[in-house]
NUVO-427376 format. One record per atom (N, C-alpha, C, O): x, y, z. Coordinates in steps of 0.1 Angstrom, whole numbers, plus 5000, padded with zeros to 4 digits. Layout:
BEGIN
XYZ
...
END
This chain:
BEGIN
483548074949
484348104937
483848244931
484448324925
482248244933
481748374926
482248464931
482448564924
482748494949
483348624955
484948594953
485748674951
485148464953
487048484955
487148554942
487448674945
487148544925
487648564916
487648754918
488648824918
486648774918
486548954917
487348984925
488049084923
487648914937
488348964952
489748974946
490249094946
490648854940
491848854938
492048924922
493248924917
490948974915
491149034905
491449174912
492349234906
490549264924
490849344926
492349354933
492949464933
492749224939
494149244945
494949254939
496049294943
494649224925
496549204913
496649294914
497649304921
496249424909
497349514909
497849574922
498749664921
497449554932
498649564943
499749434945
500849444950
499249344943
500049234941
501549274930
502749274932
500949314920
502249354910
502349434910
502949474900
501949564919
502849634927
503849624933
504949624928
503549614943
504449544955
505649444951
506749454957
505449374941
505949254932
507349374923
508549394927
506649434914
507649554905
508149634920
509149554923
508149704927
508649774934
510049694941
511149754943
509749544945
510549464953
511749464936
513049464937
511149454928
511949424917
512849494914
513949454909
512549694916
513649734919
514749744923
515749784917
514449674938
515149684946
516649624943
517749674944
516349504939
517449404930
517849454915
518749384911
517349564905
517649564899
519249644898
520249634892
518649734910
520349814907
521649674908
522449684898
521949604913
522749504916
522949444900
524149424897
522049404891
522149304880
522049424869
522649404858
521549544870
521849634856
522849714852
522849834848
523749624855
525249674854
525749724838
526849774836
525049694831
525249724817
524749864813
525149924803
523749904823
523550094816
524950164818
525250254810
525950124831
527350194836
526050304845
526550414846
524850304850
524150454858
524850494867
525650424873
524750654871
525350694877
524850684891
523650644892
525450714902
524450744916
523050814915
522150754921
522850914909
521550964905
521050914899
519850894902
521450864886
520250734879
519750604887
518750534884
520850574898
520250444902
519350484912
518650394915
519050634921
518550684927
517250694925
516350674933
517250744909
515850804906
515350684902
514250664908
515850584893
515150444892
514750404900
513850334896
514850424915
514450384927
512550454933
511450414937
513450594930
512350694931
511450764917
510750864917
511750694908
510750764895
509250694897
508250764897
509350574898
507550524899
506650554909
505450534908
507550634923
506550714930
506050804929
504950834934
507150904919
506351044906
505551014902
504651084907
505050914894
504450874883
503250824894
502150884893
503350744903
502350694914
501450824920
500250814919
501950914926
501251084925
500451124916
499351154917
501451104903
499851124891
498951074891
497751114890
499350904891
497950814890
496750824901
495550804900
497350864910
496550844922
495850964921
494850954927
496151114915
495551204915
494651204907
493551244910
494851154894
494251124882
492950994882
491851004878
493450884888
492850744887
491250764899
490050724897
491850854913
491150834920
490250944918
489250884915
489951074918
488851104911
488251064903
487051044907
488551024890
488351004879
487350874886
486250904885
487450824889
486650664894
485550714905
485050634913
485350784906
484150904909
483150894900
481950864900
484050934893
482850984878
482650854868
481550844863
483750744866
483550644858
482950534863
482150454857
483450504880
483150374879
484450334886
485450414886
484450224892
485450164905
486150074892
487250104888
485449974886
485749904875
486149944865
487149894862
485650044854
486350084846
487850144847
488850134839
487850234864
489450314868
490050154870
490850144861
489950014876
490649944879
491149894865
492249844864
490449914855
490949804842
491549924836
490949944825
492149994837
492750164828
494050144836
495150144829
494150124849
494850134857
496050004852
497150034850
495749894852
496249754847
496849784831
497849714828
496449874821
496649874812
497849964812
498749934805
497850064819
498850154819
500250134824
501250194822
499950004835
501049934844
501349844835
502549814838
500949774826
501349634812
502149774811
503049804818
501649844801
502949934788
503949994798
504850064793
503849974808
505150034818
506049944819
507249954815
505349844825
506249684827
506649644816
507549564817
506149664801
506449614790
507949714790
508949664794
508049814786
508749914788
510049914793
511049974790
509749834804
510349784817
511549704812
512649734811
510849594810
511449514807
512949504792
513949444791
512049594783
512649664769
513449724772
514449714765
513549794779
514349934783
515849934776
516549844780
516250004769
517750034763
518650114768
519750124761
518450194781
519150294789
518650284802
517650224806
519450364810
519150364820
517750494820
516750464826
517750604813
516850694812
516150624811
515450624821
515650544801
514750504793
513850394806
512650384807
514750344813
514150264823
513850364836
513050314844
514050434837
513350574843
511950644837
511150704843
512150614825
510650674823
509750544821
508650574818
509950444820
509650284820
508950324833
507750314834
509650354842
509350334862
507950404862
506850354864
508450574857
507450654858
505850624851
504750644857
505950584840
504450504834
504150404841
503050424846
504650284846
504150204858
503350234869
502350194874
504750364870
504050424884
502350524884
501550574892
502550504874
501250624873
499750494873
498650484878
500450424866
499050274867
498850244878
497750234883
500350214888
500050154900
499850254907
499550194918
499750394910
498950494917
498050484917
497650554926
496850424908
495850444908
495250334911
494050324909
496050214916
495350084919
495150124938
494150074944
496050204946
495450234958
494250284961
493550234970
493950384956
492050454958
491650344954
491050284963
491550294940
490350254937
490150114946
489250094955
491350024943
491349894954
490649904967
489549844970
491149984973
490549954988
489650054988
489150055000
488950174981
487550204981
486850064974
485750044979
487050014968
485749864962
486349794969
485949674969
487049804974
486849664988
486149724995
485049674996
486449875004
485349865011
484049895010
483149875018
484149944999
482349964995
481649824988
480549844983
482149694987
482049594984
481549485001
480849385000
481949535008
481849465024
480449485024
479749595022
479849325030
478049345036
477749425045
476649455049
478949455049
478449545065
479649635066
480749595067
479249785066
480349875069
480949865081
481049985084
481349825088
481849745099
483249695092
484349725096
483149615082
483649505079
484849585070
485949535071
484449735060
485049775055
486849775059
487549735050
487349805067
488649825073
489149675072
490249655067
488549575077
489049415076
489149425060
490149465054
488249375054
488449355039
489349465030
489449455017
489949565037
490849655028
492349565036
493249535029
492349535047
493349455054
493549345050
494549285054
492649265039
492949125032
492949165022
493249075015
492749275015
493549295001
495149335005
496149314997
495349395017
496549425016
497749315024
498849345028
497249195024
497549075025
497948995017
498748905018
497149025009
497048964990
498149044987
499148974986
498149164986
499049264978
500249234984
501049134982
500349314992
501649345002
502549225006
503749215003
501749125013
502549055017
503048925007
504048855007
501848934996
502448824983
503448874975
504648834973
502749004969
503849064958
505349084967
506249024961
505749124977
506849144986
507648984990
508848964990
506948894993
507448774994
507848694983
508748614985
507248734971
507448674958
508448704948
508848634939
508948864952
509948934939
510948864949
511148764943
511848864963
513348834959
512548654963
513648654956
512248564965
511648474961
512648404946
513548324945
511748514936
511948504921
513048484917
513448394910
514048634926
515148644922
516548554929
517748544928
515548494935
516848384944
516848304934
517848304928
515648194929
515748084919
516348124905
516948064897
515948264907
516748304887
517648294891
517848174890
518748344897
520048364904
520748214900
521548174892
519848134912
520048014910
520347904900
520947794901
519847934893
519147854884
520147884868
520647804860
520148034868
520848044859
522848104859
523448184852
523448024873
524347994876
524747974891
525048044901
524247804887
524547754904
525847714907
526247614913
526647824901
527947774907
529047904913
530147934915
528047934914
528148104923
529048184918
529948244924
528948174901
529448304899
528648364890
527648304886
528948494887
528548634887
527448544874
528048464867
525948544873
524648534863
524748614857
525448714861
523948604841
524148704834
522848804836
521748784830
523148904846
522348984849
521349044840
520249044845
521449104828
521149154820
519749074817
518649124816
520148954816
518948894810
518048874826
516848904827
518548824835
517648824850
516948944854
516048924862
517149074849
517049174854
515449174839
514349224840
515849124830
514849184823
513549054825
512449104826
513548924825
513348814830
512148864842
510948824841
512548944851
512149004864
511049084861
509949034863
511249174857
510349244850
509349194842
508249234844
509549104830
509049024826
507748984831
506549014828
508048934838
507248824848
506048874856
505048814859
506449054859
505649214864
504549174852
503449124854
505149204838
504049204827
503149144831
502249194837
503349014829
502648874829
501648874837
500548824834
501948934848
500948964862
499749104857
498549094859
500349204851
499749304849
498849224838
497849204843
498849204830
498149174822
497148994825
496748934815
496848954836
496248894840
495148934852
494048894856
495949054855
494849134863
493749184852
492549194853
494549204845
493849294834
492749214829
491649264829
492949064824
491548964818
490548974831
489449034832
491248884842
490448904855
489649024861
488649004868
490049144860
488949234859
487949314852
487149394855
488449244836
487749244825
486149174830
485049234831
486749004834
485348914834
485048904847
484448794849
485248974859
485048954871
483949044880
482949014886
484649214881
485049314888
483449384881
482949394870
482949444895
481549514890
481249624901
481049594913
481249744897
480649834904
480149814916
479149744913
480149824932
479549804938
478149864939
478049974933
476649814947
476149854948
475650014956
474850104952
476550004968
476750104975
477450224963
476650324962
478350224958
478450324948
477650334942
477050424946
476950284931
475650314923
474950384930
474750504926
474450344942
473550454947
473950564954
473150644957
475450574956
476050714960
476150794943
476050914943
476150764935
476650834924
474950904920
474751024917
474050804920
472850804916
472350994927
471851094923
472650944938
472351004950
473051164945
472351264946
474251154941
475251304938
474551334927
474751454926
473951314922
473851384906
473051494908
473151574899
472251544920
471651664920
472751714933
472151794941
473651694934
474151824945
475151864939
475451824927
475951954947
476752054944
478051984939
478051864937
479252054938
480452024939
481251914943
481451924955
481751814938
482251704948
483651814952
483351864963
484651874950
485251924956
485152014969
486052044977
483552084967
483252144982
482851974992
483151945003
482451924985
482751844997
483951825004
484251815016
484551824994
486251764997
486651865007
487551855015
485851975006
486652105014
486252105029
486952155037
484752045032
484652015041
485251935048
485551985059
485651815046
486551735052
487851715049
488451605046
488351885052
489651915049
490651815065
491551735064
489851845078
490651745085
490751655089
491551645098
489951495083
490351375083
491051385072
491751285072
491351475057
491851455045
493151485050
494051435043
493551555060
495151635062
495651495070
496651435066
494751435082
495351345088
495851215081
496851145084
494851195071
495451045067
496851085055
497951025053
496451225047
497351205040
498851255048
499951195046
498651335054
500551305062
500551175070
501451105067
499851145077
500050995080
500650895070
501650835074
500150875055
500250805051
501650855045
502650785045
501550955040
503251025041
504351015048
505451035043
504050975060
504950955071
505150795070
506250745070
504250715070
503850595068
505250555054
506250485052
504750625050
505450565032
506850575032
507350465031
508050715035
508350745043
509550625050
510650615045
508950555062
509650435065
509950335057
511050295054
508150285052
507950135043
509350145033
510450105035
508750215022
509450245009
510850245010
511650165005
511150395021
512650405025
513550265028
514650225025
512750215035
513450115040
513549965033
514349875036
512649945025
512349845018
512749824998
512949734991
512749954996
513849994983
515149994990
515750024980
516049995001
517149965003
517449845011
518549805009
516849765019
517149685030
517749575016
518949575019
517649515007
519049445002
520149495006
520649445016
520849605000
521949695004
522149695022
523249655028
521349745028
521449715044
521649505050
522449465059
521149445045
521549315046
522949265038
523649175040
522949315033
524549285024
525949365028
526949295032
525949485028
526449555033
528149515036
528849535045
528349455021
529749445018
530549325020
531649315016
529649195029
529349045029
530148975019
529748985008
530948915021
531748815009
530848705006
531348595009
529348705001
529048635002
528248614988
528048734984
527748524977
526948514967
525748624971
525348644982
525248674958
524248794957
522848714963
522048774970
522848614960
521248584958
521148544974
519948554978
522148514984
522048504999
521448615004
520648605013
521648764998
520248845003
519148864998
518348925004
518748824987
517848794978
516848724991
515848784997
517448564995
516648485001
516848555014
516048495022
517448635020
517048705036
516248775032
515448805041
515948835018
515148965018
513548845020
512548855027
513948785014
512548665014
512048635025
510948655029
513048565032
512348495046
511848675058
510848685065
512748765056
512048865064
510648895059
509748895068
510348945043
508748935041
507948845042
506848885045
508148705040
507048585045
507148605062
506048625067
508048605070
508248575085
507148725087
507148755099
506448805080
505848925085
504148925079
503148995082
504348805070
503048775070
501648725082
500448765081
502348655091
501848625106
501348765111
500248755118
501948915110
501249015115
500449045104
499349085109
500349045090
499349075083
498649025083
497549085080
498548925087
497148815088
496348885101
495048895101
497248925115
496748965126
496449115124
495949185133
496749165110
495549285115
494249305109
493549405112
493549205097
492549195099
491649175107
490549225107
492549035120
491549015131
491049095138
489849085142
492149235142
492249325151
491549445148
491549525156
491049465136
490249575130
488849505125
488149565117
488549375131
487449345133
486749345142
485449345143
487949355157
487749385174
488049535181
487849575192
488449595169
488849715177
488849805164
488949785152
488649935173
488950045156
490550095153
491550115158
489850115140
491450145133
492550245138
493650235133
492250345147
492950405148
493550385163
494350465166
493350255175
494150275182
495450165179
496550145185
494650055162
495449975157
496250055154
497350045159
496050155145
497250235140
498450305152
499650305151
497850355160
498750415171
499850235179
501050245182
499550175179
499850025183
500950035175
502050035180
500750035157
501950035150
502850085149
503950025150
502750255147
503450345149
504550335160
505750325159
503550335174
504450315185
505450235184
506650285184
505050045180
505949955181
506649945170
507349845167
506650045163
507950065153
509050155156
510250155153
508250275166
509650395167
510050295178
511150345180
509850215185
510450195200
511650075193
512850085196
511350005189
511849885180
513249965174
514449945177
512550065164
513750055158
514950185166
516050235161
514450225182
515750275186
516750175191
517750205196
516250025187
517049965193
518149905178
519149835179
517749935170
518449915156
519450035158
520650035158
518550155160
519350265158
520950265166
521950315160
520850215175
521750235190
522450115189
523650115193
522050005183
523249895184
523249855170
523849755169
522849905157
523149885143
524649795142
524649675140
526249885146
526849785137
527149705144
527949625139
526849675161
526949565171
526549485166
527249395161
525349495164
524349405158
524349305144
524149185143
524549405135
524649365119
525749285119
525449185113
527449305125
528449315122
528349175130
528549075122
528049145142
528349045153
527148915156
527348805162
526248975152
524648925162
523748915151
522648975153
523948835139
523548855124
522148845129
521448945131
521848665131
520548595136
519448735147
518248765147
520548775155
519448875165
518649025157
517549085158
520049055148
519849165144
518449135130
517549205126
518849025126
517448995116
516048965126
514948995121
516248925136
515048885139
514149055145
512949065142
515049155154
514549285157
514249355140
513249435140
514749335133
514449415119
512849355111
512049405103
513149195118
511449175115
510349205122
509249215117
510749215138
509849235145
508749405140
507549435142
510049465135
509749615137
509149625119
508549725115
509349505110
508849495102
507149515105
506349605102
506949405111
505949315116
505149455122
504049475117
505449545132
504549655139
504349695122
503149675119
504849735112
504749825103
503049795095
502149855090
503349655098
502049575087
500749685097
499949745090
500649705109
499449775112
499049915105
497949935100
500250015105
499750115100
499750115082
499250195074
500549995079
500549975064
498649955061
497850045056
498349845065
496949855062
496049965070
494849975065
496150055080
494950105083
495450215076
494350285074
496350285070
496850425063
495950435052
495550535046
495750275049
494850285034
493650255038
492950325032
493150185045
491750135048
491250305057
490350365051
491450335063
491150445068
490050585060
489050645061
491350565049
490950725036
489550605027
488650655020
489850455030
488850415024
487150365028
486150315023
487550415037
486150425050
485550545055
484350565056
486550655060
485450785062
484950875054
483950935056
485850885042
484950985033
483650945027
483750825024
482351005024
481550955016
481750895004
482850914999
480850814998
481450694989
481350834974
481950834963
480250924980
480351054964
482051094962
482451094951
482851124975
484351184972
485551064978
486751074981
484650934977
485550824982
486750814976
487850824982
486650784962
488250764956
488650904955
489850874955
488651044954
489051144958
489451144968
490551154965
489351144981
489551134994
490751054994
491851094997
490450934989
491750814991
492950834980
494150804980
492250904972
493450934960
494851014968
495950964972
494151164970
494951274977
495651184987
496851204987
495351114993
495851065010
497050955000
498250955003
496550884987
497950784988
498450864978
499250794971
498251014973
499551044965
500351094972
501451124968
499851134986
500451244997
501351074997
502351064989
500950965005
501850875009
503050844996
504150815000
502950844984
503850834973
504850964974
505850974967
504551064983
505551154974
506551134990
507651174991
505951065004
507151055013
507450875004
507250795013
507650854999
507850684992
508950774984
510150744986
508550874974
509850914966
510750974978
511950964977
509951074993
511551084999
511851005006
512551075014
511850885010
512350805021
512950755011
514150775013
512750664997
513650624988
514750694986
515950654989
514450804982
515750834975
516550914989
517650874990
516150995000
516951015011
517550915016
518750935019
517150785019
517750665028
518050575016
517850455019
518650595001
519150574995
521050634993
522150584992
520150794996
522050874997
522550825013
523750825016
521550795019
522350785033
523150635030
524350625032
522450535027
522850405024
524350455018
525250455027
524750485003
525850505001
526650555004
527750554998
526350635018
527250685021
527350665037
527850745045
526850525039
527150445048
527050465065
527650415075
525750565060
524950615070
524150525076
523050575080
524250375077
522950315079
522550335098
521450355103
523250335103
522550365116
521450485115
520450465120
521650565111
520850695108
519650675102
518550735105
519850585094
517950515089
517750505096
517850605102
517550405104
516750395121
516950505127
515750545129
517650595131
516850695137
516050785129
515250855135
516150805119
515350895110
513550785111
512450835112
513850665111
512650565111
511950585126
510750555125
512450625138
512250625151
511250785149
509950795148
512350895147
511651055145
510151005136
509151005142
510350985126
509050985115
507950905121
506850965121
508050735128
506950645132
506750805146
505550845143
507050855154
506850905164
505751055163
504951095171
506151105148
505451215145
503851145140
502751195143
504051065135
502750975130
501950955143
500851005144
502450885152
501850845160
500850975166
499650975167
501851075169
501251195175
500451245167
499651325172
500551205152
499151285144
498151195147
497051235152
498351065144
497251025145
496451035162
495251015164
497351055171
497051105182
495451195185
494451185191
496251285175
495251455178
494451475164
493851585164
494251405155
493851435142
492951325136
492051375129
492851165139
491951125135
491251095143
491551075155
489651055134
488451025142
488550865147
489050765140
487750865161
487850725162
486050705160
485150785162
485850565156
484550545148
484350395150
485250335156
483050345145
482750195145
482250225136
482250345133
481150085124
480750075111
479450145116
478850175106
478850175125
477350225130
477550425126
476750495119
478850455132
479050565133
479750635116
479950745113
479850535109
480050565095
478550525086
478150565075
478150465092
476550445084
475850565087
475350615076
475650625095
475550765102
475550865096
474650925090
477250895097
477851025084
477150985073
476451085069
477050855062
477050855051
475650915049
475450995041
474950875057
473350885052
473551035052
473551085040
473851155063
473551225061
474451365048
474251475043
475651255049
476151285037
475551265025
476051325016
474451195023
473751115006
472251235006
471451244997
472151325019
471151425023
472051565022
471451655028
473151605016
473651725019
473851765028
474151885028
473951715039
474251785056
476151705052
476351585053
477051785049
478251705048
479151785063
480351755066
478451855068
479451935081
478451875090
479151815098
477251855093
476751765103
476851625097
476051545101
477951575087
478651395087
479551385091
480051275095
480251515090
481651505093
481751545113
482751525120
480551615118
480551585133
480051485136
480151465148
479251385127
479351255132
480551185132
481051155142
480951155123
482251115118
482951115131
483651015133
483051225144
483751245152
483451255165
484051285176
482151215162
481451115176
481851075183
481751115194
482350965180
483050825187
482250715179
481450725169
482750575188
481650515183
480350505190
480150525202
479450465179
477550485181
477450315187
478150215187
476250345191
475650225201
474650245189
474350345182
474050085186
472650085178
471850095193
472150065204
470650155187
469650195195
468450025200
469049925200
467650015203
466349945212
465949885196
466049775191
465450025190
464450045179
465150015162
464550015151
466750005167
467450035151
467449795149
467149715140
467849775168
468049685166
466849585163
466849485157
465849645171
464549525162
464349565152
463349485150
464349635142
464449705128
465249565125
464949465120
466249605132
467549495118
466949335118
466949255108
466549315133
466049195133
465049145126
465249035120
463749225124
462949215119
462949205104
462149145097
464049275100
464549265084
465249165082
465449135070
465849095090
466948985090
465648855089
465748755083
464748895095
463548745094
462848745081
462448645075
462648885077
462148865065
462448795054
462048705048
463948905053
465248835045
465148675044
464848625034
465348585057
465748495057
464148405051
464248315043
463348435054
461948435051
461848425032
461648335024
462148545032
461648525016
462548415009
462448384997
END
């Protein structure tokens, strides 16, 4: 209980992330009372990824200098008055700049989250797994839970399948966002503690130079993860702020029937979330990630090429290929973040991770709002091929651009990163992976007997 509480305190706010974002998705359908235009319902779509760029620029430095715990509880505070906001909202504008303060809180729950997860792991080894079970917690709860929600409000407040009084479901929805934000917020109040490994990286920085000349040295794992994660975001977002609209797609059928398809596709994708922790405990992250990439562009030429065969005629088939290609996504979803949360030194750790997930927010604002105008204009075959080009460019970066490593060969860089040698860490960094030595391993042993000893 002493490690689960901190653990799922650090997960809420990707949890109500993921949770608010899904909530979008359904809101255009029930906020029929602003009258918004195509561009307002656009940008509502795409404003909290603006706002998500700041935070993440802002939150993840800043937690450099403050502390992993103080950026996580700042971060929670700023996502309540968003969601509060949210919920209040009296215009459609007004629920646009509602998005954008959310988004700035929840930008800054990516750095810091999965840098204290992974600087929280007994063994840097482990780091990449434990950022893959927060994004387990997050991703795959908050995503399973908003149209979940919205099926039983639906339900509940008119089971006789006509039109619910949206207005109040829509704000209900939101609602509910608060509730969550502000429970992260107690739980990381009484839980959540600086890791040790940071203390002594921060302890360690106080007599060297610049954290941004660092940053400048590891200008090329910082280019790769952040267009990765750009390219990454890109699909996710694009595709996941519209796939209601893509499952419905004009259906004479009650609203809340895609509500619960949007449901059973995010739970039915939990089974690969679960499988990429395993897989980033047996292998390294980056041929997991190339694995993803691949089996999403190949997947979804088959969306692309038989879209309205499929949708129109082959409901059951066409949902099950849209999960499968789900399902590849969960890989590069967690290693895009676990990655920027593992190679940089823990001195430019949330800097490092910040830049890489604001770079991924600003392809999240263009995959939203591009595969938003394509949706209404009934381009949907074209998302899948636009999803095929983008997973294919990814792949190829990550191809030629990141390092492949094990937890030995990041113990490595760090030390001589915490020594000022940051261009001989960053050629370790690109080693490969390291073999422990004869002498490192009776070291460990010998300390392992002691340990167990005292």
């Amino acid at each position: 209980m002493t490690t689960l509480l901190p653990a799922i305190a650090t997960g809420m706010g990707l949890l109500t992330d993921k949770y608010m974002l899904g909530a979008t998705n359904f809101v255009e359908h029930y906020a029929v009372e602003f009258h918004a235009s195509d561009d307002q319902k656009a940008f509502v779509k795409s404003a909290m990824y603006g706002g998500a760029v700041l935070g993440m620029m802002i939150f993840g430095p800043l937690s450099d200098i403050t502390g992993r715990r103080a950026g996580l509880m700042m971060c929670s505070v700023v996502t309540l008055i968003g969601a509060l906001l949210s919920t209040f909202a009296w215009s459609a504008n007004i629920l646009i700049i509602a998005r954008i303060i959310t988004g700035i809180g929840m930008g800054g729950e990516y750095p810091l989250a999965s840098s204290h997860s992974a600087e929280s792991s007994t063994s840097t080894g482990d780091g990449a797994r434990n950022v893959a079970l927060l994004y387990l917690f997050g991703s795959g709860g908050g995503q399973a839970l908003c149209p979940l929600v919205v099926y039983f409000l639906d339900l509940t407040m008119d089971p006789a399948n006509n039109p619910p009084n949206g207005e109040l479901l829509w704000r209900i929805l939101f609602g509910i966002g608060a509730a969550m934000s502000l429970l992260g917020l107690v739980l990381r109040y009484f839980t959540v503690k600086d890791s040790e490994k940071f203390k002594a990286a921060k302890t360690a920085a106080k007599s060297k130079g610049s954290s941004w000349g660092i940053v400048a040295v590891y200008w090329k794992p910082l280019l790769g993860t952040s267009l990765a994660w750009l390219l990454f975001d890109v699909v996710e977002y694009g595709l996941k702020q519209n796939d209601a609209a893509i499952f419905d797609a004009g259906k004479d059928a009650p609203y809340r029937n895609v509500a619960l398809t949007v449901f059973l596709t995010r739970l039915l994708v939990i089974p690969s979330l679960i499988l990429a922790p395993i897989l980033l405990r047996r292998f390294p992250s980056k041929p997991v990630q190339m694995v993803g990439f691949a089996g999403c562009a190949l997947i979804n030429i088959i969306l692309a090429c038989f879209f309205h065969t499929l949708h129109d005629n082959y409901v059951p088939i066409f949902d099950a290929i849209y999960i499968i290609q789900l399902s590849f996504q969960s890989f590069p979803g967690v290693t895009t973040m676990a990655i920027p949360a593992e190679i940089f030194p823990s001195s430019i750790r949330g800097t490092g991770a910040g830049i890489s997930a604001a770079s991924g927010k600003v392809g999240a604002m263009i995959g939203s709002y591009v595969f938003s105008v394509m949706k209404d204009a009934g381009s949907l075959s074209e998302i899948f091929w636009t999803v095929v080009g983008t997973s294919a460019a990814a792949f190829l970066l990550t191809l030629c651009v990141f390092p492949r490593y094990n937890g030995l060969t990041l113990d490595l860089a760090d030390d001589l990163s915490r020594e000022d040698k940051h261009k001989e860490a960053l050629a370790m960094l690109y080693s490969g992976p390291q073999e422990e030595s004869d002498d490192d391993a009776t070291e460990n042993e010998t300390g392992g007997s002691e340990e167990e000893s005292e």
